[in-house]
N, C-alpha and C positions, 0 to 999 in steps of 0.2 A: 623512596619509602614514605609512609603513611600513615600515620596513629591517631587515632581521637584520645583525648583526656575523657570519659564517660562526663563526669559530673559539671566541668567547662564547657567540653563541648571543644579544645582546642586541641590543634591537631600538630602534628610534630612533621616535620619533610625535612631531609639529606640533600643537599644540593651541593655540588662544587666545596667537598670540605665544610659547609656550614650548616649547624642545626640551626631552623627556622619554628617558630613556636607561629601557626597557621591559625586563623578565626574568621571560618567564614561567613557569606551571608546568603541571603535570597535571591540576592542580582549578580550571579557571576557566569549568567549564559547572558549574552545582545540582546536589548530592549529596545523594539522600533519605536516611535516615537513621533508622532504626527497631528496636525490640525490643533494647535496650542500657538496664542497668538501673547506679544510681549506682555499683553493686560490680563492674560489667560494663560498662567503656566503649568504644565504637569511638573505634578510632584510625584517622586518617587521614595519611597520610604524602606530601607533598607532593614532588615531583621537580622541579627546577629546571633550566630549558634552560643554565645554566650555573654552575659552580663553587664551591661557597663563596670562596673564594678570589678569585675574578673578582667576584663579588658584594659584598666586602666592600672592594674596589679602589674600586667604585663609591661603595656607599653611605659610604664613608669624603670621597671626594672632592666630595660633591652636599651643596649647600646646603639643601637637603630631600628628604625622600622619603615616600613612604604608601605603605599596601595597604590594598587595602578588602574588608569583611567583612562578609560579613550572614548572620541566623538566621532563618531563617520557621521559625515554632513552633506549634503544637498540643498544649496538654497539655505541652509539654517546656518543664523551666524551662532557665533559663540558666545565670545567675552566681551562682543562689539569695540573693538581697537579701532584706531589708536586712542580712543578719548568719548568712545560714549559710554551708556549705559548696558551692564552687562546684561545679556539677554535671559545667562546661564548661570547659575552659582552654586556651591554645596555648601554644607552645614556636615559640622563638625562636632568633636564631641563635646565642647562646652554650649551649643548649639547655638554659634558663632557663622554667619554665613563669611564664606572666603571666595574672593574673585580670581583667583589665579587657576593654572590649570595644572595637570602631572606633567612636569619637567619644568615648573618653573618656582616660585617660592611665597611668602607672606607679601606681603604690603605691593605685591608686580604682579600688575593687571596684562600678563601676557601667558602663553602656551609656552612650549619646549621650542617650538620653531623662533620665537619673537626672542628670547632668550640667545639662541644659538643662530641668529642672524640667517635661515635657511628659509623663511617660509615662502611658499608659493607667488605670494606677490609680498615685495619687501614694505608695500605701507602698511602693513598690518602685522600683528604680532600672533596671530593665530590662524594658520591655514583656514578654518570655516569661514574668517569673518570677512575674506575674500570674495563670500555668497556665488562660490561659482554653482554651474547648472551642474557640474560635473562633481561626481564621488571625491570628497576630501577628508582626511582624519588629522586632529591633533588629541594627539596620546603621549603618557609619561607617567614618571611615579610620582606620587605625590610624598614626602620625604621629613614633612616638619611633624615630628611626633607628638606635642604637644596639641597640635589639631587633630589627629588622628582619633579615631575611625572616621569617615565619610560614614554620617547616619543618613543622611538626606540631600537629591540632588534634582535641581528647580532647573528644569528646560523650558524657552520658549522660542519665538520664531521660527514653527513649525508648522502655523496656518496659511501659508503662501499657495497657490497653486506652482507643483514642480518640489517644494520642502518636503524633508523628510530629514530623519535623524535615526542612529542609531545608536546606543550609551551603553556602556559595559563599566563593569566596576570589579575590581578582581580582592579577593580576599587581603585582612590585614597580616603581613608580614613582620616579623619582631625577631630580632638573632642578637647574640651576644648578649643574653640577660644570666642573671646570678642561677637559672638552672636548668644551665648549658649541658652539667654533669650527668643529670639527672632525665635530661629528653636526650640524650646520647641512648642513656643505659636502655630504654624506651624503645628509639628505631632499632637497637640490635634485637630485641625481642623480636621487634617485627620481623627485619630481617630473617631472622630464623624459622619464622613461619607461622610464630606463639599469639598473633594476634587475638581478638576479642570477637566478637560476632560481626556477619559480614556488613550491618547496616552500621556500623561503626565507622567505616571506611568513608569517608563524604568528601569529592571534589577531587580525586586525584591528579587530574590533570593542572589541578591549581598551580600546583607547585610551578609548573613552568609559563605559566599567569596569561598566555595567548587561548583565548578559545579558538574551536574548533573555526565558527562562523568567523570569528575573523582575519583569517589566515584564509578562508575560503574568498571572501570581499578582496583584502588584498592582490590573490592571484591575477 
């Protein structure tokens, strides 16, 4: 289920038992990403269906919250492990740049794989930084609330002949806040059918936070 708040712009989703208070942005379809070189980065600027301000209402009051993030890479490193300069960083909402990536946490310059001892080649800590010629992703949630939302995300090492990049960012997630009661009552309307106009509705596939394209790369 699916509800916008009209005046936030925040959206309510049912998942597994838990209401999820939803806020989404501009970049929650795959962004390619090419010819950007480490002295030359794109920047990607994310817009949010509501406020700072209303956002931090939120993630102040929620017992957790994530956003999830993934790199499908060719040729394009990422965090540059184990020990150089990070190629890649986002910006947060004190707009604080952070070198870590989804699945891993503050002050650890690694991915979900460097963390969880799997990645593709064990000296590095992030599948990309591997720089194989071949399709690789490091993805995960990113988890520490207090840096949350991802406002801003700085790629480079994409000027290579054979680089390419592709960068998703899926909407901020918030569950277990003081009004739990209250977006319950919410998706039962929905449920029912009692919704609001249909351009109300934005991103439903969010809730299960893979895009389509990526589960197509994957295959």
């Amino acid at each position: 289920m699916w509800l916008i708040f009209a005046e936030a712009q925040l959206g309510c989703c049912v998942q597994e038992d838990k209401v999820w208070t939803i806020v989404s942005h501009n970049l929650q379809m795959q962004t390619t990403v090419v010819g950007y070189s480490p002295e030359k980065y794109s920047v990607t600027q994310l817009v949010y269906s509501a406020s700072m301000d209303q956002i931090s209402a939120v993630t102040s009051s929620a017992e957790h919250c994530e956003q999830y993030v993934s790199y499908f890479c060719k040729m394009s490193r990422l965090l540059n492990t184990p020990d150089g300069s990070p190629y890649t960083w986002w910006v947060g909402r004190a707009n604080e740049k952070h070198y870590y990536w989804g699945g891993s946490g503050p002050g650890i310059q690694k991915c979900a794989c460097g963390i969880e001892r799997n990645c593709t080649d064990p000296k590095y800590y992030c599948n990309c930084d591997a720089d194989y010629k071949q399709w690789r992703k490091d993805a995960g949630f990113l988890s520490y609330k207090d840096h949350l939302p991802v406002s801003q995300v700085v790629v480079g090492d994409t000027d290579r002949q054979g680089s390419e990049a592709k960068l998703s960012v899926g909407p901020l997630r918030c569950q277990g806040d003081t009004f739990r009661v209250t977006l319950e009552k919410l998706c039962e309307v929905a449920e029912r059918g009692q919704r609001g106009s249909s351009d109300s509705v934005l991103f439903p596939a969010q809730c299960g936070l893979i895009t389509r394209e990526e589960n197509l790369l994957e295959m």
